[in-house]
N, C-alpha and C positions, 0 to 999 in steps of 0.2 A: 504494500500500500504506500501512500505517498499522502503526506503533510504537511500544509502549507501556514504561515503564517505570516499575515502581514502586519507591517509596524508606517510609520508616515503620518498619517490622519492627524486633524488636526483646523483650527479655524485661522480663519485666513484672510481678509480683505479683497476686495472684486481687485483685479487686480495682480494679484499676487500670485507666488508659486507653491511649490508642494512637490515630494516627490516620495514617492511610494516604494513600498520594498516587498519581496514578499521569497521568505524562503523556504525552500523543499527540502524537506528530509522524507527517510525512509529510503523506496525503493527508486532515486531518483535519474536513474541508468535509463527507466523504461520508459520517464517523461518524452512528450513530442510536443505537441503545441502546448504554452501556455498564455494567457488574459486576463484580463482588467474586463471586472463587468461593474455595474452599478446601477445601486437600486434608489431611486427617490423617494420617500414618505407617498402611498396613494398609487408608486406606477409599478409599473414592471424592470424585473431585473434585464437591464439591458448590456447590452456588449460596449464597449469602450476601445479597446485597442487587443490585439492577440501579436502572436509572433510565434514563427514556427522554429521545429528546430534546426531550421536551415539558415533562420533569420529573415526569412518573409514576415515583411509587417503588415496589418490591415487598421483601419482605423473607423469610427462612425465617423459621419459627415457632421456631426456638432462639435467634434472637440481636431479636425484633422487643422492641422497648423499649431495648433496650441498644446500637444499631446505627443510624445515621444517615450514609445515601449521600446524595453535593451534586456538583454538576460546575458547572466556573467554566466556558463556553464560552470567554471572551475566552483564557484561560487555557490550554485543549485539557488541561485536568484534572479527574479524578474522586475525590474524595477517600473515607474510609473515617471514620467519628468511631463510635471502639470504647468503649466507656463500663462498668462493674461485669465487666469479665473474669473468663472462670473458666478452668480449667486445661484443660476439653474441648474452648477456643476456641483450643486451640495446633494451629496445622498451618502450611504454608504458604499463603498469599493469594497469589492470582492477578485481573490485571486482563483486563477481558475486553470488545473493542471491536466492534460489531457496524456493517459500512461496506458502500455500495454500490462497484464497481470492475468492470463494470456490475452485476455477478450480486452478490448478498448473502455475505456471508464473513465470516471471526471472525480477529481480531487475541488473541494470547495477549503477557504480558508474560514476564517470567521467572522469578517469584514472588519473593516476600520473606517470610522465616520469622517470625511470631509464636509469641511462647511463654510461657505463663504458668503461673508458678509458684504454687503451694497454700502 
């Protein structure tokens, strides 16, 4: 199994940056894609940015220019670099680990709360 936990979160001013961490332990050989998702009070858990293990990045159209996903492999970390925050960008972040064990499966972290203020 594979276990993720992020650290970053934190309030912030519109504005401002933020940058997320999020590390895997466990079985972390069998990781392939992992992501940034996040949830807002009210919506749905949406995608944020992924990154494969080849270093393909994908981003949502709300946060692409403001948003830069990076993972250290030596590391077993995926980081978040959140850059001109606005106030819509406040929800919880969730890391998100996509691992063979042999069938394909999703590692969820616990989230950690961003919040920006106007």
């Amino acid at each position: 199994q594979v276990q993720l936990v992020e650290t970053g979160g934190g309030l912030v001013q519109a504005g401002g940056s933020l940058r997320l961490s999020c590390a895997a332990s466990g079985s972390t050989r069998s990781i392939t894609d992992m992501a940034w998702y996040r949830q807002a009070p009210g919506k749905q858990r949406e995608l944020v940015a992924s990154i494969s293990s080849g270093g393909t990045t994908n981003y949502a159209d709300s946060v692409k220019g403001r948003v830069t996903i990076s993972r250290d492999s030596d590391k077993n970390t995926v980081y978040l670099q959140m850059n001109s925050l606005k106030p819509e960008d406040t929800a919880v972040y969730y890391c998100n680990a996509q691992y063979f064990n042999p069938l394909i499966r999703f590692s969820w972290g616990q989230g950690t709360q961003v919040t920006v203020s106007s």
